[in-house]
DRENROMI-445434 format. One record per residue (C-alpha): x, y, z. Coordinates in Angstrom, 2 decimals, m for minus. Layout:
# residues N
+---------+---------+---------+
:       u :       v :       w :
+---------+---------+---------+
:       X :       Y :       Z :
...
+---------+---------+---------+
//
This chain:
# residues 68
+---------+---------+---------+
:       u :       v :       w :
+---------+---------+---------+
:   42.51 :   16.20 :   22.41 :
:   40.39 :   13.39 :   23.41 :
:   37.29 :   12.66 :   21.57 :
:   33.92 :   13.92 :   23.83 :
:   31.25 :   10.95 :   24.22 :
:   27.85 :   11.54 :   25.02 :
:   25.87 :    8.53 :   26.22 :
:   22.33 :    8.43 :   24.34 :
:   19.38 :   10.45 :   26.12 :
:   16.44 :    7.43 :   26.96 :
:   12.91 :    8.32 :   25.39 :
:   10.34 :    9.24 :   28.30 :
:    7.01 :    9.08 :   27.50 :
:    6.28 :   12.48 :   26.87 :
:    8.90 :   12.29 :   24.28 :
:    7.08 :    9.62 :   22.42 :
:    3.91 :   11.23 :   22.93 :
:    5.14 :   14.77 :   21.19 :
:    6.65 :   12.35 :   18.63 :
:    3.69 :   10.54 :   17.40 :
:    1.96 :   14.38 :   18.11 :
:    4.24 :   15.97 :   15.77 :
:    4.18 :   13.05 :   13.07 :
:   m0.05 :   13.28 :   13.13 :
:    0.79 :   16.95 :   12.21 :
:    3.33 :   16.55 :    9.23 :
:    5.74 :   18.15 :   10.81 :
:    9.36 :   17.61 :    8.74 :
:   11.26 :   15.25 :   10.24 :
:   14.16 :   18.22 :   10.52 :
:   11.60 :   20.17 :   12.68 :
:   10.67 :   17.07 :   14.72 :
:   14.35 :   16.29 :   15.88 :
:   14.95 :   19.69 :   16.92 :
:   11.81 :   20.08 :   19.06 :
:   12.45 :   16.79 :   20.71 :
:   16.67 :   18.29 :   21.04 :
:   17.33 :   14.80 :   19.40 :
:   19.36 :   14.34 :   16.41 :
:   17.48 :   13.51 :   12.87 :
:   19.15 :   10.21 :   12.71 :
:   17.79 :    9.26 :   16.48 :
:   14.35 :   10.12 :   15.62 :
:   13.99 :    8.48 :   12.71 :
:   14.87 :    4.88 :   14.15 :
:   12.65 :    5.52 :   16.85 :
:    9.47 :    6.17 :   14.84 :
:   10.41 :    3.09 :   13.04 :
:   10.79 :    1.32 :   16.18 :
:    7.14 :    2.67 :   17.25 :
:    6.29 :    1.51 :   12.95 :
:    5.35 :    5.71 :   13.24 :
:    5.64 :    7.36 :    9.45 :
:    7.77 :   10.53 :    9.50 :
:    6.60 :   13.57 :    6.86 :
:    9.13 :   12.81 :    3.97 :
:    9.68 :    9.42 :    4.71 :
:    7.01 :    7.70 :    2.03 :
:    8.06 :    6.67 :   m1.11 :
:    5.64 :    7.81 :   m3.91 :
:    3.84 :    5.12 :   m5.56 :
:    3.20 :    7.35 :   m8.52 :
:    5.13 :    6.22 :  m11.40 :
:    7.58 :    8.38 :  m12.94 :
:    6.14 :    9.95 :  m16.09 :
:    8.72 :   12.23 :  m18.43 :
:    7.04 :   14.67 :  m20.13 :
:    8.66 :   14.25 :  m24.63 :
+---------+---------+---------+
//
């Protein structure tokens, strides 16, 4: 059986805008692909072609403390 190839779905503008929408609201990245019917991998390279931060996606710049 033949593999089935889907050729990738271009961004319209109201895509973007509910992007950027949902990243002002924190919405999990998870949450954000499935509203947009994109998968999680898709939407993250396109908020970090738009430089847009996705809930989840900063790195803490607390340091690690272990409690003795």
């Amino acid at each position: 059986m033949a593999k089935k190839t889907t050729k990738p779905r271009p961004w319209t503008k109201d895509d973007i805008q509910m992007l950027k929408t949902l990243v002002r609201e924190k919405t999990k990245t998870s949450v954000v692909a499935r509203k947009l019917k994109r998968s999680p991998t898709a939407t993250r390279q396109k908020a970090s072609a738009l430089d847009v931060k996705l809930a989840g996606s900063q790195k803490s710049t607390k340091p690690n403390r272990r409690r003795v």
